[in-house]
Gaussian input, Z-matrix of N, CA and C with variables (Angstrom, degrees):
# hf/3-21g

backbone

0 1
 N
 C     1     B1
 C     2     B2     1     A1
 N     3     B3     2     A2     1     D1
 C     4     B4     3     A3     2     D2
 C     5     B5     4     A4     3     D3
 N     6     B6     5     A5     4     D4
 C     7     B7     6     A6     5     D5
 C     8     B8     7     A7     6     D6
 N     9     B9     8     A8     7     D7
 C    10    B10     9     A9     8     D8
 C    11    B11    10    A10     9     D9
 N    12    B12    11    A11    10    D10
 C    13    B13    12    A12    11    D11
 C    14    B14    13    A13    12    D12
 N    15    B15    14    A14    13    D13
 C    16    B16    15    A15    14    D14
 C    17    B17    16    A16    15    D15
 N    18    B18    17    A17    16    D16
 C    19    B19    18    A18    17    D17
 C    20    B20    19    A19    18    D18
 N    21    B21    20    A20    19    D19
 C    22    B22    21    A21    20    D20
 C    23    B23    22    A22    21    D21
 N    24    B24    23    A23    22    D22
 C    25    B25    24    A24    23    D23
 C    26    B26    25    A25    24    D24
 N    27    B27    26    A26    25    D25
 C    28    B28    27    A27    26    D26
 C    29    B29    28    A28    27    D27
 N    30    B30    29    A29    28    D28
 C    31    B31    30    A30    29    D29
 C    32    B32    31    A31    30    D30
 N    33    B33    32    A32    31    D31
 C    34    B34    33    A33    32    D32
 C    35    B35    34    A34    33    D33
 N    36    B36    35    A35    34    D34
 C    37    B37    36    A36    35    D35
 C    38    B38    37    A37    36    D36
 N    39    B39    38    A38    37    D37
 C    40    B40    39    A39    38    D38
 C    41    B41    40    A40    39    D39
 N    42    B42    41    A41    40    D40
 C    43    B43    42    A42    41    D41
 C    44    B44    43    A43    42    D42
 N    45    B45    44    A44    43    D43
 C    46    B46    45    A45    44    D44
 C    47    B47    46    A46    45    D45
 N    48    B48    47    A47    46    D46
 C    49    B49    48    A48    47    D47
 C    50    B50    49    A49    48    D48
 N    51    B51    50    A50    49    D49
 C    52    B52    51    A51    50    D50
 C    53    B53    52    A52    51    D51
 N    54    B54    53    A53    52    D52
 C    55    B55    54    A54    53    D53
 C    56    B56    55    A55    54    D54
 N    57    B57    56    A56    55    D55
 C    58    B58    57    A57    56    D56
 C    59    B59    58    A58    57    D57
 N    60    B60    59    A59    58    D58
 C    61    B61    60    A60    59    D59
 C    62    B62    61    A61    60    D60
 N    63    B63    62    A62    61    D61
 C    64    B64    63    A63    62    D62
 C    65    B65    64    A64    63    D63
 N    66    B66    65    A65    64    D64
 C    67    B67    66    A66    65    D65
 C    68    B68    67    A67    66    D66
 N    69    B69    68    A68    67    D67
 C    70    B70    69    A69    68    D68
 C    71    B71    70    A70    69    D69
 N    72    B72    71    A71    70    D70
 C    73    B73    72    A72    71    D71
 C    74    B74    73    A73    72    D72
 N    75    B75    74    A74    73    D73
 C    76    B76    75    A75    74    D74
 C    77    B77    76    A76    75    D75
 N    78    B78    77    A77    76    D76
 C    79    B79    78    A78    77    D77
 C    80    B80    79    A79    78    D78
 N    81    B81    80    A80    79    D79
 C    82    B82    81    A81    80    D80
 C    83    B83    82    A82    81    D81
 N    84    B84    83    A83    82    D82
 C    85    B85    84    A84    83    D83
 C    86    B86    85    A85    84    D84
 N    87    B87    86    A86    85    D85
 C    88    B88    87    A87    86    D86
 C    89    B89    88    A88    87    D87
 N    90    B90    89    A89    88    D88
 C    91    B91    90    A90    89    D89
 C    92    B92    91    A91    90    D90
 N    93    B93    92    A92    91    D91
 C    94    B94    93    A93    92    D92
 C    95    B95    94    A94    93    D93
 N    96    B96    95    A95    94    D94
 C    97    B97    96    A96    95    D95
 C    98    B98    97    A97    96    D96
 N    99    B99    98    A98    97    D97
 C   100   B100    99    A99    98    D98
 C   101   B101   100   A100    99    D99
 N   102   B102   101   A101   100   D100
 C   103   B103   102   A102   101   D101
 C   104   B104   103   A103   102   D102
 N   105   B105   104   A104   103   D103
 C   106   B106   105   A105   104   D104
 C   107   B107   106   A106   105   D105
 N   108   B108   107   A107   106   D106
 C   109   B109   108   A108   107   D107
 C   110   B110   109   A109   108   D108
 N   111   B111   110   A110   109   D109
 C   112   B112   111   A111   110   D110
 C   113   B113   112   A112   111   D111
 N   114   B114   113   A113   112   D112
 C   115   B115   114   A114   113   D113
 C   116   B116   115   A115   114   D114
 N   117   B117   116   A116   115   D115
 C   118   B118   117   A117   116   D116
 C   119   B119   118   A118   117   D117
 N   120   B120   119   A119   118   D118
 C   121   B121   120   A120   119   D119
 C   122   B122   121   A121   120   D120
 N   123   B123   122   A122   121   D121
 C   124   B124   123   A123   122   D122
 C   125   B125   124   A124   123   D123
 N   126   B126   125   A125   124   D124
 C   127   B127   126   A126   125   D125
 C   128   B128   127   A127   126   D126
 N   129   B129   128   A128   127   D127
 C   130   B130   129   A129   128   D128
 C   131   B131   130   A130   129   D129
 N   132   B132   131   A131   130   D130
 C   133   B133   132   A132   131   D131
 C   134   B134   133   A133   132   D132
 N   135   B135   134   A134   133   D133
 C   136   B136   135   A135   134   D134
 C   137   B137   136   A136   135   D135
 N   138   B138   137   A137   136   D136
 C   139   B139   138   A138   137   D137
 C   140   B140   139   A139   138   D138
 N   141   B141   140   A140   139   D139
 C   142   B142   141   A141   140   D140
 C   143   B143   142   A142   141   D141
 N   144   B144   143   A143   142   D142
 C   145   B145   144   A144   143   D143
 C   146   B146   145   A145   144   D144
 N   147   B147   146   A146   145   D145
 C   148   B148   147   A147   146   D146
 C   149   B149   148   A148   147   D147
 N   150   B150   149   A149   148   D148
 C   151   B151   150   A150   149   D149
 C   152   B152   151   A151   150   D150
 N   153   B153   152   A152   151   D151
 C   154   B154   153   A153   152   D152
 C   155   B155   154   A154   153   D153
 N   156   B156   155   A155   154   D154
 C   157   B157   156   A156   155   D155
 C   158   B158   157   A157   156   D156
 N   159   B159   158   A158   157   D157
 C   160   B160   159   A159   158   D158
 C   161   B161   160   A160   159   D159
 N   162   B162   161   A161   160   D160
 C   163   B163   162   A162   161   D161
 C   164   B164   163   A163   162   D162
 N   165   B165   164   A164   163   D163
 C   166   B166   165   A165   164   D164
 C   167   B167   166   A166   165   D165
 N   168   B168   167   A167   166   D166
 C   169   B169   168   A168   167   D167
 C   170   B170   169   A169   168   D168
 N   171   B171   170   A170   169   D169
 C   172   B172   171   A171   170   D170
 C   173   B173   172   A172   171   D171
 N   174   B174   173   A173   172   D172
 C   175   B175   174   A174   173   D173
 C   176   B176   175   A175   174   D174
 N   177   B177   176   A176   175   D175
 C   178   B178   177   A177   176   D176
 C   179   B179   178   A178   177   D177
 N   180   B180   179   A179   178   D178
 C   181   B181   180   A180   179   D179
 C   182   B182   181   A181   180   D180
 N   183   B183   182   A182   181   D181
 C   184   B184   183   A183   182   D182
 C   185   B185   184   A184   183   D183
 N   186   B186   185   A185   184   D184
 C   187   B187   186   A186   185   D185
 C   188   B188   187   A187   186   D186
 N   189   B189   188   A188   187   D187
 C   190   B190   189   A189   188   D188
 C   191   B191   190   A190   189   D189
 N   192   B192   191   A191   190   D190
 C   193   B193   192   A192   191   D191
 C   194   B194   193   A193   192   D192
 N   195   B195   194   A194   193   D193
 C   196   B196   195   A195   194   D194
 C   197   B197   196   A196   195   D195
 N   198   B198   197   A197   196   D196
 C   199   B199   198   A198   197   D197
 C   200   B200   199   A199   198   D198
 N   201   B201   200   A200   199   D199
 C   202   B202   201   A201   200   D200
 C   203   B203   202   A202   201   D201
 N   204   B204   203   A203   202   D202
 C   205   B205   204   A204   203   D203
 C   206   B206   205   A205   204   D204
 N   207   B207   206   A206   205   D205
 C   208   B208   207   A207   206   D206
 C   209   B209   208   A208   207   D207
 N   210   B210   209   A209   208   D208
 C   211   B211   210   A210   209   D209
 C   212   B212   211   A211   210   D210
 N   213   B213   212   A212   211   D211
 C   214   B214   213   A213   212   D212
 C   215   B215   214   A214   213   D213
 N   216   B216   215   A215   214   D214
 C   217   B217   216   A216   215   D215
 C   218   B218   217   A217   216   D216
 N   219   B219   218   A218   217   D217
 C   220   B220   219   A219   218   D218
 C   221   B221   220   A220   219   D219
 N   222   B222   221   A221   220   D220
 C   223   B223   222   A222   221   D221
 C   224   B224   223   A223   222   D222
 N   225   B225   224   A224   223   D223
 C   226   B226   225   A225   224   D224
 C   227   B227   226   A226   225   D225
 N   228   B228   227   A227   226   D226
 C   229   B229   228   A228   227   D227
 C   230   B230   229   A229   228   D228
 N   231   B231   230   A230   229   D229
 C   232   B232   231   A231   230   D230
 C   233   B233   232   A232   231   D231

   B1=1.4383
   B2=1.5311
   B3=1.3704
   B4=1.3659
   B5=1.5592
   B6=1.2833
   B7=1.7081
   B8=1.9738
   B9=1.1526
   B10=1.6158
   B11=0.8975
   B12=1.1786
   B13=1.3633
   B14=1.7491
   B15=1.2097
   B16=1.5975
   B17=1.4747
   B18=1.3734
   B19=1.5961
   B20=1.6188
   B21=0.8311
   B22=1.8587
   B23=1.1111
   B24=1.4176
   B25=1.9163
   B26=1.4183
   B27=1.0385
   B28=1.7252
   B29=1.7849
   B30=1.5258
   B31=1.7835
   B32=1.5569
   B33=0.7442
   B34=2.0811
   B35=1.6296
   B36=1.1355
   B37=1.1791
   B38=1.4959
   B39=0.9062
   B40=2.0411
   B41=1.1190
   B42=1.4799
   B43=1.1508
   B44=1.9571
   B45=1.2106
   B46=1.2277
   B47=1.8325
   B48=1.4527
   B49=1.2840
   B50=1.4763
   B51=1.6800
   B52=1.1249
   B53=1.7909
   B54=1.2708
   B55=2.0065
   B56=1.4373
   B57=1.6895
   B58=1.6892
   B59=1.3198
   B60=1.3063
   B61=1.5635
   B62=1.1815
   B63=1.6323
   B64=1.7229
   B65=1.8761
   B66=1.0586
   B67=1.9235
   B68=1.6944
   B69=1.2083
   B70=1.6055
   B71=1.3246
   B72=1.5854
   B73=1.2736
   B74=1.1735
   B75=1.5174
   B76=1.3102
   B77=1.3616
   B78=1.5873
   B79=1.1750
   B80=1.4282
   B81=0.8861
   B82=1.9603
   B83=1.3118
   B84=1.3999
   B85=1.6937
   B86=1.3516
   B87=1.4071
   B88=1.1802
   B89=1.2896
   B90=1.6287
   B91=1.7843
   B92=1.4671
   B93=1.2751
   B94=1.2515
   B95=1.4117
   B96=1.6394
   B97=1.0721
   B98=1.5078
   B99=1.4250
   B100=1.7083
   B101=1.5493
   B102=1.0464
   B103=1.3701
   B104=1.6800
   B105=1.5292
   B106=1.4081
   B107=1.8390
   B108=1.3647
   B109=1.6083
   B110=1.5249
   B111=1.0733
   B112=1.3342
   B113=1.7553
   B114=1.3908
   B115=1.4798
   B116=1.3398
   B117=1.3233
   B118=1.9598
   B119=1.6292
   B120=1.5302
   B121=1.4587
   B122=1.2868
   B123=1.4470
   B124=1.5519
   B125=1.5268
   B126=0.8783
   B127=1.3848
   B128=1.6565
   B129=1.1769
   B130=1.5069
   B131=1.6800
   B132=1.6982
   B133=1.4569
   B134=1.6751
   B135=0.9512
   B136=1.5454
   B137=1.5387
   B138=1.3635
   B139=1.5527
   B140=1.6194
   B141=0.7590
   B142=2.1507
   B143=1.3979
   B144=1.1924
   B145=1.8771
   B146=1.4072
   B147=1.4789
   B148=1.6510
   B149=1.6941
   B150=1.4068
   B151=2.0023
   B152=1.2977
   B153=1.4061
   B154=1.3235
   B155=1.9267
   B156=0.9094
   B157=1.7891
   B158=1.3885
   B159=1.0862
   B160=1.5497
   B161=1.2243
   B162=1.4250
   B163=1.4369
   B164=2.1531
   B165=1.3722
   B166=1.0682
   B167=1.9879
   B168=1.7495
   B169=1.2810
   B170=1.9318
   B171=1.1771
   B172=1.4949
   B173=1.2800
   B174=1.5753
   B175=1.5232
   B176=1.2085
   B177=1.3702
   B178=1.5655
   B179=1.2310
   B180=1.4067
   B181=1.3419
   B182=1.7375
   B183=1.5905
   B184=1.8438
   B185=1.4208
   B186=1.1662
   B187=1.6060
   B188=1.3042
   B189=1.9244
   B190=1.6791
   B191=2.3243
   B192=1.1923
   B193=1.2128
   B194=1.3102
   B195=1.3036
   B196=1.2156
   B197=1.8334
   B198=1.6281
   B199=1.3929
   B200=1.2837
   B201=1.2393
   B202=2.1652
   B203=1.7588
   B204=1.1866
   B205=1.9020
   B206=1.5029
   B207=1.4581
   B208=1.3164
   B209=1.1539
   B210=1.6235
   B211=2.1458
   B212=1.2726
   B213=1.5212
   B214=1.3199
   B215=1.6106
   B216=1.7150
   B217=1.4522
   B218=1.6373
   B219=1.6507
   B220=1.1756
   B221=1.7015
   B222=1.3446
   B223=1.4029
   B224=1.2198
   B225=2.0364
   B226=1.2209
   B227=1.6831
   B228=0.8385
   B229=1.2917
   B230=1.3231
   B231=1.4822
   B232=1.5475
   B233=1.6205
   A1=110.17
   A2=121.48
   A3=128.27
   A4=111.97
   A5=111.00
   A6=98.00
   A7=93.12
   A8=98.77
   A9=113.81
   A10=114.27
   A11=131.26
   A12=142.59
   A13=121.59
   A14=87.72
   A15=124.72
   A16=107.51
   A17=102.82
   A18=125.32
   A19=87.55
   A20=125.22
   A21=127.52
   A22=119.69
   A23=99.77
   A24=109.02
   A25=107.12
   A26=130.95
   A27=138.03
   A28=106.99
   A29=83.03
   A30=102.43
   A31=106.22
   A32=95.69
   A33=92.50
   A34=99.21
   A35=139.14
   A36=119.79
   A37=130.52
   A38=85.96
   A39=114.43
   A40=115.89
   A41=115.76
   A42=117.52
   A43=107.92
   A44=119.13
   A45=129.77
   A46=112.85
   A47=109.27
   A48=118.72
   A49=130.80
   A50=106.91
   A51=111.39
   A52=108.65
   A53=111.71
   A54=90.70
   A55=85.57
   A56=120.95
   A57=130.38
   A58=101.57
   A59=115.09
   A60=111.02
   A61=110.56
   A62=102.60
   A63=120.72
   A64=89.12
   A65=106.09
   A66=108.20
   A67=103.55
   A68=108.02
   A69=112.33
   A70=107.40
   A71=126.15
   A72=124.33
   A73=113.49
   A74=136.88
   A75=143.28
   A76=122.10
   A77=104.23
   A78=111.10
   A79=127.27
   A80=127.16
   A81=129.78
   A82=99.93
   A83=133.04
   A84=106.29
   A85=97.41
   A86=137.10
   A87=119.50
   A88=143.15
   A89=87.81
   A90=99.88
   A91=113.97
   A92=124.07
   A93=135.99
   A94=110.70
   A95=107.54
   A96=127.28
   A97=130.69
   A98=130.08
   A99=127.99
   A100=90.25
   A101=154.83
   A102=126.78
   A103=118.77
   A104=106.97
   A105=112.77
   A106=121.62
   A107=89.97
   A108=98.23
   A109=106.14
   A110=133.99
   A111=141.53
   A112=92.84
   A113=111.13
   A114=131.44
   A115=111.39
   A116=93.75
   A117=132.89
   A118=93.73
   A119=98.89
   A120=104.21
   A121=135.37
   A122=113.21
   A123=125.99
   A124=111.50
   A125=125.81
   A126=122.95
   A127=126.90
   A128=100.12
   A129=102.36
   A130=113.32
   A131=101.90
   A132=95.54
   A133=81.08
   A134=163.91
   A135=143.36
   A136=126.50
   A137=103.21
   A138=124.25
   A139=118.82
   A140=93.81
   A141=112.87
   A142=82.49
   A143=140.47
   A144=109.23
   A145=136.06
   A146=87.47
   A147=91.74
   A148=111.02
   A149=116.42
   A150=128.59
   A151=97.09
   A152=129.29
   A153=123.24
   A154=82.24
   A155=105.26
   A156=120.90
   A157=104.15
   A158=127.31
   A159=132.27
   A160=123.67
   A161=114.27
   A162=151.95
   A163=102.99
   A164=99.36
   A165=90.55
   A166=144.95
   A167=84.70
   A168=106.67
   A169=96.91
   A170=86.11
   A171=100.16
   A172=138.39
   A173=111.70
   A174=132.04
   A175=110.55
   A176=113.10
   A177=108.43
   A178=109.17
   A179=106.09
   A180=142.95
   A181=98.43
   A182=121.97
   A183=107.06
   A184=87.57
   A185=99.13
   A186=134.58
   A187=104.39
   A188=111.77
   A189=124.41
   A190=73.64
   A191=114.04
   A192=108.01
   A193=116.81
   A194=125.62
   A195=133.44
   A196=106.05
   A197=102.14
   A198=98.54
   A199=102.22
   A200=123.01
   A201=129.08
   A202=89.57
   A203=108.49
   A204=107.28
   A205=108.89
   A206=124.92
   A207=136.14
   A208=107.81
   A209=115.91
   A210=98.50
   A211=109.70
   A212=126.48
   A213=112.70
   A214=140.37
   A215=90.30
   A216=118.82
   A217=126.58
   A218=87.43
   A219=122.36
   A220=121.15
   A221=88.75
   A222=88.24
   A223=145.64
   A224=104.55
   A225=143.56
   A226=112.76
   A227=132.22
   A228=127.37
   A229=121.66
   A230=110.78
   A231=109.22
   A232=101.86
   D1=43.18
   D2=179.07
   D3=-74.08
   D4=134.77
   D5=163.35
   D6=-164.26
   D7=-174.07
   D8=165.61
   D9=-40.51
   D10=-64.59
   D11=-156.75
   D12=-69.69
   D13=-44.62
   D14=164.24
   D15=-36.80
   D16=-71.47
   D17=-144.14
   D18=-100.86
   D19=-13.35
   D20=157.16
   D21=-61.99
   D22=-77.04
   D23=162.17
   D24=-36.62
   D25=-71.21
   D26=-171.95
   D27=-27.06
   D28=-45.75
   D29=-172.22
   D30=-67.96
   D31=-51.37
   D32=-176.49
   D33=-85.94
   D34=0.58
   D35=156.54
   D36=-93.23
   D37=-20.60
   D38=162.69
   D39=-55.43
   D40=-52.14
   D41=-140.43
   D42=-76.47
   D43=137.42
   D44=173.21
   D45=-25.23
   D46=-48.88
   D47=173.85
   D48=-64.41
   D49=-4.09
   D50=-154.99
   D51=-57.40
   D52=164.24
   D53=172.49
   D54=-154.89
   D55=45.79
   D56=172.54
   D57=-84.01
   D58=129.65
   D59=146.13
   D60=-75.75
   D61=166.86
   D62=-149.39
   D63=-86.39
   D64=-11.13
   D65=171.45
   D66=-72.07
   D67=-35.14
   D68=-166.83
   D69=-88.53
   D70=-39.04
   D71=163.76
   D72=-58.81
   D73=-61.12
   D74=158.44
   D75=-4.98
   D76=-56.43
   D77=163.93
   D78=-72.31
   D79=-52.78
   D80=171.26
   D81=-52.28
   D82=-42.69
   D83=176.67
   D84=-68.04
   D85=-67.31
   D86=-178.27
   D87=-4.05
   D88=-69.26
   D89=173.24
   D90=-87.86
   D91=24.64
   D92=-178.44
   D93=-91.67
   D94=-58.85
   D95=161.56
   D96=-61.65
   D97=-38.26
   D98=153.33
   D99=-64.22
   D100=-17.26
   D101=175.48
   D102=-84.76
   D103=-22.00
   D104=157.25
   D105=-65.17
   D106=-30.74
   D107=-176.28
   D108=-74.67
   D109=-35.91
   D110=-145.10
   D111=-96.31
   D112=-26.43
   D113=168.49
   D114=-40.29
   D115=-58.25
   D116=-152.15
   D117=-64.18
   D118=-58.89
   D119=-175.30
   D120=-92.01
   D121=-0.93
   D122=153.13
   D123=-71.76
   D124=-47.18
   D125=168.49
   D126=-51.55
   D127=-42.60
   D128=178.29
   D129=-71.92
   D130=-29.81
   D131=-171.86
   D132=-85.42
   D133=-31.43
   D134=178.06
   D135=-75.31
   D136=-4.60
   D137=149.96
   D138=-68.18
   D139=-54.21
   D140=-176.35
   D141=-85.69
   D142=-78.69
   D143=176.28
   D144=-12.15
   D145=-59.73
   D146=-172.75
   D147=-69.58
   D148=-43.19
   D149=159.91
   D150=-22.48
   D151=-66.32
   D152=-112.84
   D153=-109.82
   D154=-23.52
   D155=-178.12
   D156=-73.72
   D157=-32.33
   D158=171.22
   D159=-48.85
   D160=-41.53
   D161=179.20
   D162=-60.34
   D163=-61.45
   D164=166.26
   D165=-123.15
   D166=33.55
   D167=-150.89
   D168=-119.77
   D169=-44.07
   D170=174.77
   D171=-121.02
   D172=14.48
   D173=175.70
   D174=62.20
   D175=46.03
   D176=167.10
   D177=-93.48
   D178=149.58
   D179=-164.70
   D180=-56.29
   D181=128.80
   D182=171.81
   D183=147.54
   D184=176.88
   D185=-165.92
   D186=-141.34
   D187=170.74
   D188=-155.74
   D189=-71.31
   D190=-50.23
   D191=-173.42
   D192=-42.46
   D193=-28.94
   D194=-176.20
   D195=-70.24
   D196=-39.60
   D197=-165.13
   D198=-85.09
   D199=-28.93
   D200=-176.24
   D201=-62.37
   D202=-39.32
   D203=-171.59
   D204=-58.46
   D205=-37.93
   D206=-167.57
   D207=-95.80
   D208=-30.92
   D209=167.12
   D210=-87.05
   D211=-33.85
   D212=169.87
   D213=-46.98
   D214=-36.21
   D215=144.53
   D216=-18.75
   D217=-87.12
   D218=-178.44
   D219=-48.93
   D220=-51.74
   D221=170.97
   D222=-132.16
   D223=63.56
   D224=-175.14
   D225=66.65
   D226=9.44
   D227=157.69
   D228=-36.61
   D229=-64.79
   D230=-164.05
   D231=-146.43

């Protein structure tokens, strides 16, 4: 779960200067980590965006069945 944000936070909590209580660090990894998650799952729904946009963006061949098949797909259903 590495990213910017991550390895930022990491950095100012590290750092020799730090003057966080362990409530305040607690918190920045916290929200460090739902900010990796929130990553995770913007992406996937802009993955299955772009699928499902094909359909009516680029005249591909399919039906609404076609598109329920590809989010259900998409996002562990089936």
């Amino acid at each position: 779960m590495e990213n910017t944000e991550t390895n930022s936070i990491e950095i100012i909590i590290n750092n020799p200067a730090n003057t966080l209580s362990q409530s305040s660090i607690d918190l920045l990894r916290t929200i460090a980590k739902q900010s990796a998650l929130n990553k995770i799952k913007a992406d996937k729904w802009d993955k299955l965006d772009e699928k499902i946009g094909e359909f009516y963006f680029d005249d591909a061949e399919g039906d609404l069945v076609d598109i329920g098949e590809i989010a259900a797909t998409e996002l562990g259903y089936i």
